[in-house]
Structure formats: C-alpha cells, structure tokens
VEXKE-956181 format. One record per residue (C-alpha): residue number from 1; x, y, z; residue in three letters. Coordinates in Angstrom, 1 decimal, decimal comma. Example, Ala and Ser with C-alpha at 12.3 -4.5 7.8 and 13.67 -1.06 7.14 Angstrom:
SITE;1;12,3;-4,5;7,8;Ala
SITE;2;13,7;-1,1;7,1;Ser
! end
This chain:
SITE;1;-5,4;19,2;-2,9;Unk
SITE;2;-6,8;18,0;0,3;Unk
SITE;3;-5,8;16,0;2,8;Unk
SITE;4;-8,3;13,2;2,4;Unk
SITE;5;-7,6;12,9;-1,2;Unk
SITE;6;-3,6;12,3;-0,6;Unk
SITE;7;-5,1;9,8;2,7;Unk
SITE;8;-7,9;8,3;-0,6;Unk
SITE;9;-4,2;7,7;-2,9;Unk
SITE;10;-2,0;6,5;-0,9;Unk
SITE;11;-4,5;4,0;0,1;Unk
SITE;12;-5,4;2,9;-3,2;Unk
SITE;13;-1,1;3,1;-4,0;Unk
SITE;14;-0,4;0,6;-0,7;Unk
SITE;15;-3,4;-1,9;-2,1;Unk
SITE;16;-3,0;-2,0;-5,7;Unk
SITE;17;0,4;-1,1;-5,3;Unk
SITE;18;3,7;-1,6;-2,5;Unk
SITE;19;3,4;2,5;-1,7;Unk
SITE;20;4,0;5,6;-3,3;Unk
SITE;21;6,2;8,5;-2,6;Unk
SITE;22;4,9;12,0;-1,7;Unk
SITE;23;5,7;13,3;-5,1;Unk
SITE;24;3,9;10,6;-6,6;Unk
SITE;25;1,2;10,7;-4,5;Unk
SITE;26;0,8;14,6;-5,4;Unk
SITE;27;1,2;13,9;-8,8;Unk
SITE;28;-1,6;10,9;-9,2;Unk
SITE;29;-4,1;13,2;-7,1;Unk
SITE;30;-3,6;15,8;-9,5;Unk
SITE;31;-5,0;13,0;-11,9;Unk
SITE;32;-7,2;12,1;-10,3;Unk
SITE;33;-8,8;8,8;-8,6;Unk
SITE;34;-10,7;7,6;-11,3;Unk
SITE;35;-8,0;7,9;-13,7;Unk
SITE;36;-4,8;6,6;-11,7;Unk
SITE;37;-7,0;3,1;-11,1;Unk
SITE;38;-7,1;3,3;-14,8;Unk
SITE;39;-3,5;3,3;-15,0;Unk
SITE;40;-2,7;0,9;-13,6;Unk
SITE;41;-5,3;-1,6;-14,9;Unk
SITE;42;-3,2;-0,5;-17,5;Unk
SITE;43;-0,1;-1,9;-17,0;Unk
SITE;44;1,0;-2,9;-20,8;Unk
SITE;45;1,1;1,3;-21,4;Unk
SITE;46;3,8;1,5;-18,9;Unk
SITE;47;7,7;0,7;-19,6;Unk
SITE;48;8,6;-3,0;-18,6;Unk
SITE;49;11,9;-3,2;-16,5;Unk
SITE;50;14,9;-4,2;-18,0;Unk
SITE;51;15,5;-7,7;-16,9;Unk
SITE;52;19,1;-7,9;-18,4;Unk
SITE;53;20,2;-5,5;-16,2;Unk
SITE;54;20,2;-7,8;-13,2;Unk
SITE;55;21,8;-10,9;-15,0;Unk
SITE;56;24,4;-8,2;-15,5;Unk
SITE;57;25,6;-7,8;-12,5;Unk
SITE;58;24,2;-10,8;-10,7;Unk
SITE;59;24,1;-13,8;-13,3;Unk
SITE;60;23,0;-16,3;-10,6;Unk
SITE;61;19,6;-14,7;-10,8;Unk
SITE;62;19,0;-16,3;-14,5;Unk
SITE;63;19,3;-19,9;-13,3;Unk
SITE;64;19,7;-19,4;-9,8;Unk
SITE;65;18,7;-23,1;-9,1;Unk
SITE;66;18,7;-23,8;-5,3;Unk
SITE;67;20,8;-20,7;-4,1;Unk
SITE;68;19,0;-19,1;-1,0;Unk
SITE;69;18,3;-15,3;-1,1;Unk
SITE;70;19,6;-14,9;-4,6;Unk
SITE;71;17,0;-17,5;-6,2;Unk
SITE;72;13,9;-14,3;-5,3;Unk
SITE;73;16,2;-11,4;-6,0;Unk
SITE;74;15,6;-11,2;-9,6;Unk
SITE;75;11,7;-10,7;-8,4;Unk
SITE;76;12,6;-8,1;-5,5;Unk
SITE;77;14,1;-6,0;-7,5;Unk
SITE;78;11,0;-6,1;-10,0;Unk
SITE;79;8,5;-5,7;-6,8;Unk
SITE;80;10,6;-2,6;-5,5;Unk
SITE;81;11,4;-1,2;-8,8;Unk
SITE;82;8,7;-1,9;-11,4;Unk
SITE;83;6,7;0,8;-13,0;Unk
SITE;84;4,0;-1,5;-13,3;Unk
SITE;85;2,8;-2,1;-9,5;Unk
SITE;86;-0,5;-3,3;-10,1;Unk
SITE;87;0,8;-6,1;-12,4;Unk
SITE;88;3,6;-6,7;-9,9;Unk
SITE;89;1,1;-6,7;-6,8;Unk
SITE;90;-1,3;-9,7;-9,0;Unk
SITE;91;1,6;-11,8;-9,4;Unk
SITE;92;1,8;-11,7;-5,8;Unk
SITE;93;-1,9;-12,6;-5,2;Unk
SITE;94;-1,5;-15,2;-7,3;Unk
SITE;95;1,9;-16,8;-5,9;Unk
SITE;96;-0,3;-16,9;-2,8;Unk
SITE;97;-3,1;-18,9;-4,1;Unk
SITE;98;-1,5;-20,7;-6,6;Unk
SITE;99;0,8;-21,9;-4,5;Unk
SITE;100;4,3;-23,6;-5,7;Unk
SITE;101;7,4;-23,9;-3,8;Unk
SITE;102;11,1;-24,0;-4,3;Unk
SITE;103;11,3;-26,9;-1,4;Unk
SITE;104;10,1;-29,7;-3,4;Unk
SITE;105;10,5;-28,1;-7,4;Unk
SITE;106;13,9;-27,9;-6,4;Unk
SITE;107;14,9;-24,5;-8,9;Unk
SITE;108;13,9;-20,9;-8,0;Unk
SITE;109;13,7;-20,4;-12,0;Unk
SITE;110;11,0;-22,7;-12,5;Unk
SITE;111;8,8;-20,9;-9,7;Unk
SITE;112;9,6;-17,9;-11,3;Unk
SITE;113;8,8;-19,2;-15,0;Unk
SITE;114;5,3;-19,5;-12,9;Unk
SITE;115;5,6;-15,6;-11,6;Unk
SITE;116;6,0;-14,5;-14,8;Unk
SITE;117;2,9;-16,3;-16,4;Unk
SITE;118;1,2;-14,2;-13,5;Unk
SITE;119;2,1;-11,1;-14,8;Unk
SITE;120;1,4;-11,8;-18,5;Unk
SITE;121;-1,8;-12,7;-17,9;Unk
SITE;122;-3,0;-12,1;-13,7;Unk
SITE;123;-5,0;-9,4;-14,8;Unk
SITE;124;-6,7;-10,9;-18,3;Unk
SITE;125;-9,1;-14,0;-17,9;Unk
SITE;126;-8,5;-16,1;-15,0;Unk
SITE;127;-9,9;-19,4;-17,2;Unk
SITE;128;-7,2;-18,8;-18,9;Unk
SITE;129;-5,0;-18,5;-16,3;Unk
SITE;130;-6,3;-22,0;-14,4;Unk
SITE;131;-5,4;-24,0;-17,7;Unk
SITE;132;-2,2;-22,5;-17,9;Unk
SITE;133;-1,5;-23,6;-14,2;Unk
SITE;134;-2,7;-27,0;-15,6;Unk
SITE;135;-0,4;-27,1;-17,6;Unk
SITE;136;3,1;-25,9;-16,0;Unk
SITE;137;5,7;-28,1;-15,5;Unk
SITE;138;6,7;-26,4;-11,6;Unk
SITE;139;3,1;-26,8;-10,8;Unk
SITE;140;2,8;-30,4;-12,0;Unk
SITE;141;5,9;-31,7;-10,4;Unk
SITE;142;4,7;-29,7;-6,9;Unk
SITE;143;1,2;-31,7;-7,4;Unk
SITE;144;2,5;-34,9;-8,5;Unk
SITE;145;0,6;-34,8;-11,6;Unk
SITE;146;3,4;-36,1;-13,5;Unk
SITE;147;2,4;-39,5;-11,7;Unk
SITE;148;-0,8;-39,2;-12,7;Unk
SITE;149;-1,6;-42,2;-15,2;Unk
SITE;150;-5,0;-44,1;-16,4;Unk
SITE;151;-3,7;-46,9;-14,9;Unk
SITE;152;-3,3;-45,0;-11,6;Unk
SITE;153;-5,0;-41,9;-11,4;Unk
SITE;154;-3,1;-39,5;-8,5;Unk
SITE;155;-5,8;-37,3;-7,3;Unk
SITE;156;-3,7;-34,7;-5,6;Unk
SITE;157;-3,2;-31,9;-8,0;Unk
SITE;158;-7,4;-33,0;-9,6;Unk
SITE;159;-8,4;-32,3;-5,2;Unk
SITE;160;-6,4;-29,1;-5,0;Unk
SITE;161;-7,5;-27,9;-8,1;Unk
SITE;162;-10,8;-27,8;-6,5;Unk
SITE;163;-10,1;-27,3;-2,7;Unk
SITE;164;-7,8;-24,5;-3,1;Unk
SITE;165;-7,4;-23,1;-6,7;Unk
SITE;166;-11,3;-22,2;-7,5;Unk
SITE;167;-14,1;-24,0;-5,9;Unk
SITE;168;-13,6;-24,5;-2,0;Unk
SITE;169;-14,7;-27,1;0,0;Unk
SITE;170;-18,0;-27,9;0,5;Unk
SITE;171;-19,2;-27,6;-3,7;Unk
SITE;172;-17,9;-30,6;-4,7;Unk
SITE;173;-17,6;-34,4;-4,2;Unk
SITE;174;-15,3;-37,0;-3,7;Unk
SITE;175;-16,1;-38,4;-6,8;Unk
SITE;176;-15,6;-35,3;-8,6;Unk
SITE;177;-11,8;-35,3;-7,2;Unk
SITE;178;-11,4;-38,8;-8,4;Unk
SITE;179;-13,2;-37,7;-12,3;Unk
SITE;180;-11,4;-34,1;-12,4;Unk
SITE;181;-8,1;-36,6;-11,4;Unk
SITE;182;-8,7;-38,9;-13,9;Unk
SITE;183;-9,8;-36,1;-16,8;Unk
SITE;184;-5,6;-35,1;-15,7;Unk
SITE;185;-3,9;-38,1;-16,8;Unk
SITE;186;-1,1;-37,9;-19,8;Unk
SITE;187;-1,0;-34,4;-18,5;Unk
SITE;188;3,2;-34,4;-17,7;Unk
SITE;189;6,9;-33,1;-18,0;Unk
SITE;190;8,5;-33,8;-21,1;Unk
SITE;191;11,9;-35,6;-20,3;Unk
SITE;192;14,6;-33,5;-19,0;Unk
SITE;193;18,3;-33,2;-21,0;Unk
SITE;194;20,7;-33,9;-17,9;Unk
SITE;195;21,8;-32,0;-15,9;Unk
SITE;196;23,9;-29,2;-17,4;Unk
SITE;197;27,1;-27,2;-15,8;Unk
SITE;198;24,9;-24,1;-15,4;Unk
SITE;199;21,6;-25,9;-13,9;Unk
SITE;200;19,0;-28,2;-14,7;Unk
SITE;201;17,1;-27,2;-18,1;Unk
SITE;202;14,0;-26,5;-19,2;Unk
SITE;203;10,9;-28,4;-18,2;Unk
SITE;204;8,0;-28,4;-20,8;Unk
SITE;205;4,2;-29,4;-20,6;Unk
SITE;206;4,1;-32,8;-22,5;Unk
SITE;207;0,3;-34,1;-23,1;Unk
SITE;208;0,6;-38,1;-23,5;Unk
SITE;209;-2,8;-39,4;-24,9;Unk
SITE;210;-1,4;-42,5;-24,6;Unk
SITE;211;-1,5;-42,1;-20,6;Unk
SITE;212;-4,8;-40,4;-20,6;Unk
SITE;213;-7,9;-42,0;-19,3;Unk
SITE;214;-10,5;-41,5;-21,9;Unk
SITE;215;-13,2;-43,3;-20,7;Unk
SITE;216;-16,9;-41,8;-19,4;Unk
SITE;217;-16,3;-39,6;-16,4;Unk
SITE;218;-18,8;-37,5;-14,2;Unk
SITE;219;-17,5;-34,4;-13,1;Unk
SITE;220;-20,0;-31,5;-11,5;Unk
SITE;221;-22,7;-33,6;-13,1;Unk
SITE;222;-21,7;-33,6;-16,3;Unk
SITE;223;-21,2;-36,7;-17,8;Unk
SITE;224;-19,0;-37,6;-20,6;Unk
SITE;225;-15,3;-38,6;-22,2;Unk
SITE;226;-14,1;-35,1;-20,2;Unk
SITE;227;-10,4;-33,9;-20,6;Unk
SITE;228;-8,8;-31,4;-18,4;Unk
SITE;229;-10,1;-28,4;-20,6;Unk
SITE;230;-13,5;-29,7;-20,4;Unk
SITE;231;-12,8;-29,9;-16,0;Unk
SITE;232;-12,1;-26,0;-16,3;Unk
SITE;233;-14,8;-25,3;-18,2;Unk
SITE;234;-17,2;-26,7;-16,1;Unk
SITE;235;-15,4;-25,5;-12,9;Unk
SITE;236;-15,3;-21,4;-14,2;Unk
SITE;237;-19,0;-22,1;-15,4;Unk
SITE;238;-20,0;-22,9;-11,9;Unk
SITE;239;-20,8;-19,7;-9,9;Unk
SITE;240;-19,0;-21,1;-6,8;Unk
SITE;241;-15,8;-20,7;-8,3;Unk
SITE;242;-16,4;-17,1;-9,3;Unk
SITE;243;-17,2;-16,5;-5,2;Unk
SITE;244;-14,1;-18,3;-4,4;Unk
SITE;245;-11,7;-15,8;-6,6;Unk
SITE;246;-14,3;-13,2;-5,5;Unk
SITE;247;-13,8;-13,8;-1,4;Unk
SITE;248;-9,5;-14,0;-2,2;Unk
SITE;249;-9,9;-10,6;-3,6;Unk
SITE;250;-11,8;-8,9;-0,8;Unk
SITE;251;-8,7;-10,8;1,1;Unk
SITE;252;-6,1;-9,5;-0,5;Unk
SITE;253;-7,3;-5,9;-0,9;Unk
SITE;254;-9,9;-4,9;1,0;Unk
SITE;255;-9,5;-6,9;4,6;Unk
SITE;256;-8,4;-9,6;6,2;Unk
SITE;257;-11,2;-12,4;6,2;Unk
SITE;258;-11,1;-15,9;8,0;Unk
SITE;259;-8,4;-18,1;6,6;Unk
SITE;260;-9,2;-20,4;4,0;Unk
SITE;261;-9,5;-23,5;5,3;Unk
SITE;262;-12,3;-21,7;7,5;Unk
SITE;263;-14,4;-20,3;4,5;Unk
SITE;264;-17,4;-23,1;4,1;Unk
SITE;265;-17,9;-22,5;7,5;Unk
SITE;266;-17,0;-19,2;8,2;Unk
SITE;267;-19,3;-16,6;6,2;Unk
SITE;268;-17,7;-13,7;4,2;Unk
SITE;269;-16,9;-10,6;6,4;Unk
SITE;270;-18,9;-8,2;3,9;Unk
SITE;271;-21,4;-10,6;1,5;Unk
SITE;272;-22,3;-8,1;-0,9;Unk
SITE;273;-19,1;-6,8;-1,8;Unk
SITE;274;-18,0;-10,4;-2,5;Unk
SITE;275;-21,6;-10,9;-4,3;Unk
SITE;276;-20,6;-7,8;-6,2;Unk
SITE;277;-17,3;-9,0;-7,3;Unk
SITE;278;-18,0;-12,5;-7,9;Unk
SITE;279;-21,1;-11,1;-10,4;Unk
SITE;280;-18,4;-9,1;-11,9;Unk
SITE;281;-16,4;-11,9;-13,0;Unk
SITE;282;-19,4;-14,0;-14,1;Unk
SITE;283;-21,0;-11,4;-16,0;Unk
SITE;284;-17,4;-10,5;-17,9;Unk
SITE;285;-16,4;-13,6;-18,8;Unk
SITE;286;-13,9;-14,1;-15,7;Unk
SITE;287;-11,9;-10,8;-16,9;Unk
SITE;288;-9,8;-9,9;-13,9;Unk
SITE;289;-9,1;-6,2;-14,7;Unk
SITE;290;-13,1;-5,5;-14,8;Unk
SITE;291;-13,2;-7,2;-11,2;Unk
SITE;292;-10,6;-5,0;-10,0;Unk
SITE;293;-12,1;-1,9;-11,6;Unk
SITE;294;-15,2;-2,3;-9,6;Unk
SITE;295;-13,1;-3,1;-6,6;Unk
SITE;296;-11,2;0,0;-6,5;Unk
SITE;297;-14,0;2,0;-7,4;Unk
SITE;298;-16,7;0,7;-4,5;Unk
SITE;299;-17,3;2,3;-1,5;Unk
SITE;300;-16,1;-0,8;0,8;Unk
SITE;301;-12,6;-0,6;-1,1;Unk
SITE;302;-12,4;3,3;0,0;Unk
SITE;303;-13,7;3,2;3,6;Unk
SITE;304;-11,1;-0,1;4,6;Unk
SITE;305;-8,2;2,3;5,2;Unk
SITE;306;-5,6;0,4;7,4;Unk
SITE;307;-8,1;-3,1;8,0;Unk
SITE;308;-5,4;-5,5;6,6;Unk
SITE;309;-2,1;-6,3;7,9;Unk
SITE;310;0,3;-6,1;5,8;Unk
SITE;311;2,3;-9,1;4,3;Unk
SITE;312;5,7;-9,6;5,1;Unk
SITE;313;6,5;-8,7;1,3;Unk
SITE;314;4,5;-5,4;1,9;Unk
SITE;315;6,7;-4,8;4,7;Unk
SITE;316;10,0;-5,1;2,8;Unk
SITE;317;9,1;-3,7;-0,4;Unk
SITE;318;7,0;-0,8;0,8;Unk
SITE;319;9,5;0,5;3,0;Unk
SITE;320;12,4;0,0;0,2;Unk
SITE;321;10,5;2,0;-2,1;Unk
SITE;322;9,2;4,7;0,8;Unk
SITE;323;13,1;5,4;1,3;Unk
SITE;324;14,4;4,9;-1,6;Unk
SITE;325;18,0;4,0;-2,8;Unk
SITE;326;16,9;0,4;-3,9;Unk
SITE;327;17,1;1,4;-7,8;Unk
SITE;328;20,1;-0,3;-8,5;Unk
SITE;329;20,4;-4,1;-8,1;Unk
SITE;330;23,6;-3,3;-5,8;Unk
SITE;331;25,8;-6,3;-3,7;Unk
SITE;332;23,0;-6,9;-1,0;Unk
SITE;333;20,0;-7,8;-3,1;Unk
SITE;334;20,5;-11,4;-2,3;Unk
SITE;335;20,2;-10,6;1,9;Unk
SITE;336;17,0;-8,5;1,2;Unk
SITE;337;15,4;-10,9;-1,0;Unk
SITE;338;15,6;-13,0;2,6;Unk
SITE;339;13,7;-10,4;4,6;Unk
SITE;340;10,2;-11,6;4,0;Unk
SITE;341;11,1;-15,0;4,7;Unk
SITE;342;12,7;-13,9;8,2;Unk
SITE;343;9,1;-12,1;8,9;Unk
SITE;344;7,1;-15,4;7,7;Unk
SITE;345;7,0;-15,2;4,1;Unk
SITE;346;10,0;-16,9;2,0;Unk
SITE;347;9,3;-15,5;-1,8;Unk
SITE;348;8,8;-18,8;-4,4;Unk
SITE;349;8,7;-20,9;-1,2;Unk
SITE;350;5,3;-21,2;-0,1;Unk
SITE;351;5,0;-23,7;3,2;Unk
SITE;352;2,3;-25,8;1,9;Unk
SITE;353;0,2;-25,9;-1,0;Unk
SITE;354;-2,5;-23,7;1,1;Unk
SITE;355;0,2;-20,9;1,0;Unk
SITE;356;1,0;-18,4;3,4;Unk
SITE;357;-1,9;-18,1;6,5;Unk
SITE;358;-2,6;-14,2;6,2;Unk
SITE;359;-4,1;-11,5;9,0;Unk
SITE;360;-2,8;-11,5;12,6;Unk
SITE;361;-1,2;-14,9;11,6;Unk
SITE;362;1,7;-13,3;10,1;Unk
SITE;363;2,5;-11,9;13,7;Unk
SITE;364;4,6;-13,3;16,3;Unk
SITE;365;7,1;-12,2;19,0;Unk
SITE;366;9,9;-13,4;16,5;Unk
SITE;367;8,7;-12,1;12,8;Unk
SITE;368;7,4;-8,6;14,9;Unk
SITE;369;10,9;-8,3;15,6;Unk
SITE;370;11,6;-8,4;12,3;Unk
SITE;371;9,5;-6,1;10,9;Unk
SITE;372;10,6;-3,3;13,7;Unk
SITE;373;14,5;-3,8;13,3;Unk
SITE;374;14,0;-4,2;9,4;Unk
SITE;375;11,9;-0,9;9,0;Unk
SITE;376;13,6;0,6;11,2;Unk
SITE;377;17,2;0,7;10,3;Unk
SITE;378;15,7;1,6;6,4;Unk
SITE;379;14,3;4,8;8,4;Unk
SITE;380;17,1;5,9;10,6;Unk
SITE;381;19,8;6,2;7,3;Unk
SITE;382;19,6;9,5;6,8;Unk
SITE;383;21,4;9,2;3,4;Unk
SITE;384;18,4;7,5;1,9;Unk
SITE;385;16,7;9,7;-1,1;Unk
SITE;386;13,2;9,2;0,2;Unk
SITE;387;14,3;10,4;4,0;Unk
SITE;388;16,2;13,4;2,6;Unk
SITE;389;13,0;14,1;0,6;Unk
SITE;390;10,6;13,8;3,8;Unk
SITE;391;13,5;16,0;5,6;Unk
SITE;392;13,3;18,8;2,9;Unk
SITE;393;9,8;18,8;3,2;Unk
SITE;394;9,6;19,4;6,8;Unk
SITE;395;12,3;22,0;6,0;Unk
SITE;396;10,2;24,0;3,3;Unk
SITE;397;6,8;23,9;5,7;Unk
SITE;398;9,0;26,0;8,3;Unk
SITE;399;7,8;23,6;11,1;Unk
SITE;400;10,1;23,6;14,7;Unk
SITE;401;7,9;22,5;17,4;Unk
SITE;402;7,9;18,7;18,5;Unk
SITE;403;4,2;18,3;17,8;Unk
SITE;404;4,4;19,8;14,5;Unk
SITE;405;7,3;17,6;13,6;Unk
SITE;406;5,5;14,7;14,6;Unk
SITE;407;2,3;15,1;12,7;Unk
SITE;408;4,3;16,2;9,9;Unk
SITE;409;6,1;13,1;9,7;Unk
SITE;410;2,9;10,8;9,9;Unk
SITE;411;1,8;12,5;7,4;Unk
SITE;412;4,2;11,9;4,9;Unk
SITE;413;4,3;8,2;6,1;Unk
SITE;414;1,0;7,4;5,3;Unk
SITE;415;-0,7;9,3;5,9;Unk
SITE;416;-0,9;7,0;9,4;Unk
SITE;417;-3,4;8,4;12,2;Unk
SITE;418;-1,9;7,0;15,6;Unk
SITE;419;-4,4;6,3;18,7;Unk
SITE;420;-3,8;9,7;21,2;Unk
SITE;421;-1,7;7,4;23,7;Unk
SITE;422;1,1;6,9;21,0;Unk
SITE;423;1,0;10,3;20,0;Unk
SITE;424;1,8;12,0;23,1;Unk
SITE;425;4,8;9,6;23,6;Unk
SITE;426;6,0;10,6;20,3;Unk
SITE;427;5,6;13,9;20,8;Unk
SITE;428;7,2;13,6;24,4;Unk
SITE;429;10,4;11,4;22,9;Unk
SITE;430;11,2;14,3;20,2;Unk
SITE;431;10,5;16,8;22,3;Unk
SITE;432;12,9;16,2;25,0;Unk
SITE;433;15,6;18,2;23,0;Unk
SITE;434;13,3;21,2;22,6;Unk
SITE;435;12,3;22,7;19,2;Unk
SITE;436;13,8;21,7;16,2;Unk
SITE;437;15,9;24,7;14,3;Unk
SITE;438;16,6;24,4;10,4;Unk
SITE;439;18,7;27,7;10,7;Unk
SITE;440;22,3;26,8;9,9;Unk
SITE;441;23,8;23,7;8,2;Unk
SITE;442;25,2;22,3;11,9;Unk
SITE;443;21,6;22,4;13,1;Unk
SITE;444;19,8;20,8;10,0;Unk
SITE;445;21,8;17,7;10,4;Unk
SITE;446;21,2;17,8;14,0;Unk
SITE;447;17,2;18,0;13,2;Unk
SITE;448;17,5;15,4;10,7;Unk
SITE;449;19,1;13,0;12,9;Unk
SITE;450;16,1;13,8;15,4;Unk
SITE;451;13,6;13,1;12,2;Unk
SITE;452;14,8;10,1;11,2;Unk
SITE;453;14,8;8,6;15,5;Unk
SITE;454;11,5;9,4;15,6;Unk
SITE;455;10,5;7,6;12,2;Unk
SITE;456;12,3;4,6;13,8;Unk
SITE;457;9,6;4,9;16,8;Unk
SITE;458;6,6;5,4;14,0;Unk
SITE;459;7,5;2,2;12,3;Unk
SITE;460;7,5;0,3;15,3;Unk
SITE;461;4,3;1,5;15,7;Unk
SITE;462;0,9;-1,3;15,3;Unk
SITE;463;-0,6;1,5;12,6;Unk
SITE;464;2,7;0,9;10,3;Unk
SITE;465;2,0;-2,6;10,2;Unk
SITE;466;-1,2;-2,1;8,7;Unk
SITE;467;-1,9;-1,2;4,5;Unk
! end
C-alpha cells in the first residue's frame, strides 16, 4: 500500500472519526476507501459499548447531576472508546449546533439524554431530528420554552430555532420569530416528582393544548392555524435551511469557515461544495448519511488535508486513542473528562446558545498551553500501548539515524508533513545523542526514551494541532 493512501485514511479516520491507529489504518486501506466510508455510515453493524460497565465502577456517571468532570465522563469514555466513531463524531456536531448547557439545565444527565438522541438518529433525517429537539425537556428549559404560553408567547427558543438551528439570519422576519414563537406554545416539561436522594428525576415533553395559541399565524408566508410540526415543515421545505446544515458541515469536516454569526455576510469559503451538499439533503429528503456519503467521497473533502484546527475534544480524544491505555474507565476519567474544557471546550456545557466559536478561535496563549502539556505528557509515557507500538515499528524498519527516526515518527503520527524549518530542529534535537542503536535491551530503552522526547516536540508542533 502506498503512502498517499495511508495519508487519504487517516485523513478520512481524524474527520469522520477522533484518529486511527497504524494497524487500523493498514487494515481499512486494505479495504479500501470506498468501502471504510461505508462503514461507518454504517454504524448500527458495529457492536455498541457497554454502558453498564462505567456505572460499574463509577455510578456517579448515571445521574451525575452537577458534579464537575464526572458529569462528561460517561461520554469520554464512549468518544475514546466507541467502535462506532462516525456516530460518536455526529453527536459531537450536533452538541455544537444544537447547543444546551449544563450551566442553566442544572444536570449533566439531561444534556446527555440530548447526546444520546444525537446518536440514535444524527445520521438519519435531520427533520426528524429538529422536532425531536422541539420537543426535549433540556432544550426547552435552556430556551425558556416552558414559559412560552398563548397568553405570552416567549420568542426565544421560536428566534433560535431559526437564527441558529436551521435557517440563519437574513431568511426570515421578525414576524416569523413572533408566529414560529407562538406556533410553540403548550409545548413544556411535565411536572417534576421532587427531588429524590439520588438526583432530580426525569423530565418529559408535555404538549398542553390548553396553553397553545391556535389562532391564524403567518409563518414563511404560509398562513394558517400552524403548530410546531407545521413550523418545521415549512422551515426543512425551504432551501435556505438545507444550506445552513449544508455550510456546518463543510465546517465541521472539511475547513474552517467564518463563524456563524458572520455567515449572511460572509460568503461560503467553497460555494459549490456547500451547493453540492445542501442539494444532497434536499433531493434525499434531509437524509444525513447520504450528505455525508457525498462529502467523504468529493474531491474538496480529499484535497483539505490539515485545513481545520482541531477542537479541543479532538485534541483529547485523538491523542487518548493514538496512545492508547484509555480502554478501561480507570480512577482518572473524571480529570480527563476536564481537559477539553481547560483548552476551551467544557463537554455538555456549551457558553452560549451559539456554542463553541471554532477555527483559530479555539487558540490562545492559555488553552495552547494546554494542548502542548496535555499531548505531551500522553506521548512521553513510554508504557502506553500505542507508543510501544510506534517504538516496535521503528524497531522492525531497522532505522538508527536521527533523520530517519524523525520522519519515521511523523509518519506514524499522521502522517504530519512539517514546514523544512521544524524539521531540521527536530532532526538537530534527536540527533545530538548520535544514532539511535536497537541492539541490546539497555540500548532499546535508551532509544525509546529518545522516541518518545521527540514526540513531545512533534505534538507541540502547529501541524499537530491541525485534523
């Protein structure tokens, strides 16, 4: 197999995917292209995780409530661990756009009830998917929809809908706000038991037709006693929503575009490919998975190696599953859970409704920092399955000289392709202890230490931060 088809998989692997393993890699390449973006469209064929596991040795994580770090664990471990990573990777797009946080809804387990709506059904028919946003609980509470009556209609989840879920601004009215509002009301929470010794309970969806204005409304320029079904019909039937969904995917993986707020006046970075996607879903009935076939499969998708930054859950679980020893939901979960928040990005906590500003705007002095002394402490433990696996394979090529060692290791990181400046200092770094010697047990651990230092230096590296 060639080199630029390993480069083509891992690619594909870090988009639709947190990473793959060299193995893997080898072993989906064998398959071939076509057929691993098959896969995993294909999630439902693959083993699910077993959940019970990590109540089992951390209960917290079944009704974790308010508890930091332990309230996203449960959804780490799926995210490093899941044999699904397409399904996993959707959940996160849509946690991003979708946008609910544990800062105002109060319980991690009723932002995660949302997650797990995401993966049942992120990749089937996005209509689907807006109504069943409509209607859950976390997502009303976060909007204020529960205090949304005919007597007085609250207009922010009926503006967001719009603003930030699937039109944009700029292809609708005020008055459509204040009709899609009003088409909302009697939408609620059923009332809550009290508050229990192990956590709050359930919330339900409770439709009160009582509560619900059912008078003429104009919505899109339709006109007529609309409820909030009829709002999401006429919202997925207009082609600016299927741009919208179209220009978040190009976002989230292809390359980093302007960010939201920006897009009515801010064109797409590549038209046709959002054209192209945006057709997709239109002409299939807003089915996700045939948007995401075409996506994989285009021409932009394989030529934007390395033109988005990664997200700080990228970061964390990428590099957990690149080293491995992450299988088992050890003591410790809880503090990585808190990594992506530390670089920018706290998991089920969102900072706004807009979610998480993407591109260079996940970079500062502070959550750089981060990323760096994260990745590379992951990199320079030496006990770690995946670096003993990168160590072997060095091994087994025969390789000695600094140079050798170097491009050997950024290949089996990435493959990554450093600018020439940053290879001759990595090259320089390693080589000032001469040749490396895999001759004798004393020596190998020697070399392996050297390995893993200069993995340290390619993580800190601007070409790691980049999927």
């Amino acid at each position: 197999m060639s080199d630029q088809d390993i480069a083509l998989m891992a690619h594909l692997m870090r988009r639709a995917g947190f990473g793959a393993t060299r193995d893997e890699l080898e072993a989906r390449v064998a398959k071939g292209y076509e057929a691993t973006v098959e896969e995993l469209l294909s999630s439902e064929e693959h083993e699910e995780l077993d959940r019970n596991e990590m109540q089992r040795f951390h209960p917290w994580t079944w009704r974790p409530g308010t508890l930091p770090g332990m309230g996203a664990a449960e959804w780490l471990h799926d995210l490093v661990n899941t044999k699904r990573p397409l399904e996993e990777k959707m959940s996160l797009f849509w946690h991003g756009i979708f946008a609910t946080g544990v800062s105002k809804v109060d319980h991690y387990d009723d932002v995660m009830d949302m997650i797990v709506k995401f993966r049942n059904q992120g990749m089937g028919d996005f209509r689907e998917l807006l109504l069943a946003m409509a209607k859950d609980p976390a997502m009303i509470y976060w909007l204020d929809n529960n205090d949304n009556h005919a007597d007085a209609v609250n207009e922010n989840w009926g503006r967001e809908l719009l603003e930030l879920f699937s039109m944009g601004v700029g292809n609708y009215t005020e008055d459509d706000v204040r009709d899609c509002s009003r088409a909302f009301t009697g939408w609620t929470i059923e009332p809550k038991l009290p508050r229990g010794p192990i956590g709050r309970h359930d919330w339900f969806f409770d439709y009160k037709e009582e509560d619900h204005d059912d008078s003429e409304k104009t919505f899109l320029g339709h006109t007529g006693n609309h409820n909030g079904e009829d709002i999401i019909k006429f919202i997925t039937d207009d082609p600016a929503c299927a741009g919208f969904i179209a220009r978040h995917l190009y976002n989230f993986f292809v390359a980093d575009e302007a960010q939201v707020p920006a897009w009515s006046v801010t064109p797409p970075r590549d038209p046709e490919a959002v054209d192209l996607l945006a057709n997709t879903l239109l002409n299939n009935n807003y089915d996700m998975r045939s948007a995401l076939r075409v996506l994989f499969n285009s021409d932009f998708f394989k030529n934007s190696r390395f033109e988005r930054l990664k997200n700080p859950t990228e970061v964390v679980v990428g590099t957990l599953r690149m080293v491995g020893g992450a299988e088992f939901p050890a003591p410790g979960i809880g503090d990585l859970s808190r990594q992506p928040n530390y670089m920018g990005q706290d998991l089920l906590n969102p900072p706004s409704v807009e979610g998480w500003h993407t591109g260079a705007e996940w970079i500062n002095s502070g959550s750089l920092m981060r990323r760096v002394n994260f990745t590379a402490e992951l990199v320079g433990d030496v006990s770690r399955p995946g670096i003993r696996n990168m160590v072997d394979r060095l091994i087994a090529k025969g390789d000695t000289t600094p140079e050798a060692i170097v491009d050997g290791c950024l290949d089996l990181m990435g493959p990554l392709e450093v600018n020439p400046e940053s290879h001759v200092e990595l090259v320089g770094f390693i080589g000032e202890a001469g040749d490396f010697s895999w001759d004798s047990a004393d020596n190998i651990e020697k070399s392996t230490v050297r390995v893993s230092e200069l993995l340290q230096l390619i993580v800190s590296l601007r070409e790691y931060q980049y999927a």
